[in-house]
C-alpha positions in Angstrom: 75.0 -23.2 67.5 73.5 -26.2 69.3 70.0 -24.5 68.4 71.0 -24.7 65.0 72.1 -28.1 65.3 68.9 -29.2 66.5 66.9 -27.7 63.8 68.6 -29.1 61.5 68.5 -32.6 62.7 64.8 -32.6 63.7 64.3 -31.6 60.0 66.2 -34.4 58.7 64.5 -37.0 60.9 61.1 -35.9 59.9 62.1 -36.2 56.3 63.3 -39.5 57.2 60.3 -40.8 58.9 58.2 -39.3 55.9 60.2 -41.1 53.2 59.8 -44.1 55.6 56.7 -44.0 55.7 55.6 -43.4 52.0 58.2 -46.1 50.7 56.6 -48.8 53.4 52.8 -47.8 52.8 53.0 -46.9 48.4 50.9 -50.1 48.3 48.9 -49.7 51.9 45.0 -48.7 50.9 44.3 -48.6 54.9 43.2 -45.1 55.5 45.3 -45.5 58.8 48.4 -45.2 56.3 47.3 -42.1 54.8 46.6 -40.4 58.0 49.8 -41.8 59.5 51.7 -39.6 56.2 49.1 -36.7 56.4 50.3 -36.2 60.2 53.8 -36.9 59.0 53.5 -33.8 56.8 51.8 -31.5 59.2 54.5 -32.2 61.4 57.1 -31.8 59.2 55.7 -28.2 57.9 54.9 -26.9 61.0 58.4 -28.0 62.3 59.6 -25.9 59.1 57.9 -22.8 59.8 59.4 -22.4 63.5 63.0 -23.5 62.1 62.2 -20.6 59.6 60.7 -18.1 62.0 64.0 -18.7 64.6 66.5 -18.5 61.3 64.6 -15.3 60.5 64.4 -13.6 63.7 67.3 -14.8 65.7 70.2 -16.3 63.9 70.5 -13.5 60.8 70.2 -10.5 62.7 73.2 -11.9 65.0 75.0 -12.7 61.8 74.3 -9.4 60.0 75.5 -7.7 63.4 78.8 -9.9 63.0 79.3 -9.6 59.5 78.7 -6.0 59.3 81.1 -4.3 56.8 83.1 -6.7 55.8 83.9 -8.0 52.3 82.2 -11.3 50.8 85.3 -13.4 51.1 86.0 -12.4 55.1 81.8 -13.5 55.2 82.9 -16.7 54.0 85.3 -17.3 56.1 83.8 -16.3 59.0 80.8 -18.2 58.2 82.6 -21.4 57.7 84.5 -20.9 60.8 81.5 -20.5 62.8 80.1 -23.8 60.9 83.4 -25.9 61.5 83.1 -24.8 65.5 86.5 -22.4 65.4 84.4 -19.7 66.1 83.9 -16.1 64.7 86.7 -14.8 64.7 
């Protein structure tokens, strides 16, 4: 869960410094500025694609293992457990 937590929070700050970053500099023509976003980006995208890649190949197979069988609404619930901190079950 902290894993999670950490994904999602790098992501946000990225997206924070990028918005940052393009609201300060719309009017910048210094090439340092555009470098400054274009590393921004990479960064953020390459942050995005590990977050992805861990989703992919360690969170949902551990979900799908818990949530094997059951019906929609007990996924839900579960799900929203886990996501408050109550845990699974």
């Amino acid at each position: 869960m902290f894993q999670l937590e950490f994904e999602h929070a790098s992501d946000h700050g990225l997206v924070l410094e990028i918005t940052s970053a393009f609201l300060n500099d719309r009017g910048a023509k210094e090439v340092n500025d555009v470098h400054v976003l274009g590393f921004l980006l990479r960064s953020f995208f390459e942050n995005y694609r590990r977050h992805h890649s861990w989703e992919q190949n360690i969170l949902y197979p551990i979900v799908r293992q818990q949530l094997l069988g059951e019906t929609i609404a007990a996924q839900h619930d579960a799900l929203l457990r886990v996501s408050m901190g109550l845990g699974n079950r």
